[in-house]
C-alpha positions in Angstrom: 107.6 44.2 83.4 105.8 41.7 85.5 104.8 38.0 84.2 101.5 37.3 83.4 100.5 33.8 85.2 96.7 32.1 85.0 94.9 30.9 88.0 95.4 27.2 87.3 93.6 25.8 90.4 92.0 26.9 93.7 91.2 24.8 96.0 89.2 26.0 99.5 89.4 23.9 102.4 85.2 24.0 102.7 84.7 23.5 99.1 84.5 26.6 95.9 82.2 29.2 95.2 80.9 30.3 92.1 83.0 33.2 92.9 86.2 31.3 92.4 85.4 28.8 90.2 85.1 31.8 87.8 88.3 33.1 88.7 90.1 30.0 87.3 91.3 31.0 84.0 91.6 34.6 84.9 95.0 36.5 83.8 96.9 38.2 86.5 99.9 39.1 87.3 101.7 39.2 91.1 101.5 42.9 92.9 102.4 41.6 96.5 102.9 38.0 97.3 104.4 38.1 100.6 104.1 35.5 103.6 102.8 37.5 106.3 100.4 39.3 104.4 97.3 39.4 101.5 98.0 38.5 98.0 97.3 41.7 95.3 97.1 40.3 92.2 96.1 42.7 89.5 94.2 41.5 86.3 96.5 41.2 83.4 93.8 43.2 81.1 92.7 45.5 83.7 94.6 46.1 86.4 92.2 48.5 88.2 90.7 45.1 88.9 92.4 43.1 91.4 92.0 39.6 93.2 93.2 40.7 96.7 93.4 37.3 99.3 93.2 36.7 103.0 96.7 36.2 104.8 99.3 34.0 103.2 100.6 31.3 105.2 103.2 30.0 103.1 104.3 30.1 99.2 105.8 27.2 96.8 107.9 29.2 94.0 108.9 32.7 93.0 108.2 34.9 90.1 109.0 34.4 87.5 109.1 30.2 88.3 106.2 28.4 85.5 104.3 27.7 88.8 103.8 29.2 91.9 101.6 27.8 94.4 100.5 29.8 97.7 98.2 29.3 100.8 95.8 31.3 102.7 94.3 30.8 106.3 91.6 29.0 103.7 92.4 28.3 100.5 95.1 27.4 97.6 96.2 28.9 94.9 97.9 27.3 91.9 99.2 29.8 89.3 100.8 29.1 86.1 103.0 31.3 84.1 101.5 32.4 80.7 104.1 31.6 77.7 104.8 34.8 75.7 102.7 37.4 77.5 
């Protein structure tokens, strides 16, 4: 079973969207996280939704770690690992 984590911060080199300031908070949990290539990360309550990212450039942490944090060609993720889910 994979670990549910929350989008804790996301920070974008020219500044967020709407978009993705409505994505912090959101439940997922980690399909691909991969250097090399984009980020899947299925929504913990639906996961025929999906948050899928440009290219990731490098990644601080594994699953299953309280926090991972990953970068893009643009932006940074910060995830947190839910307690109990």
């Amino acid at each position: 079973m994979s670990e549910v984590y929350e989008i804790a911060n996301i920070e974008k080199h020219d500044g967020l969207t709407e978009a993705d300031t409505a994505r912090i908070g959101r439940k997922v949990k980690i399909g691909v996280l991969h250097e090399g290539y984009r980020a899947l990360l299925p929504h913990a309550d639906d996961e025929e939704k999906a948050l899928f990212t440009s290219v990731v450039k490098s990644i601080e942490g594994v699953e299953g770690d309280g926090e991972i944090k990953f970068t893009t060609i643009n932006t940074t993720y910060t995830l947190r690992k839910v307690a109990g889910e």
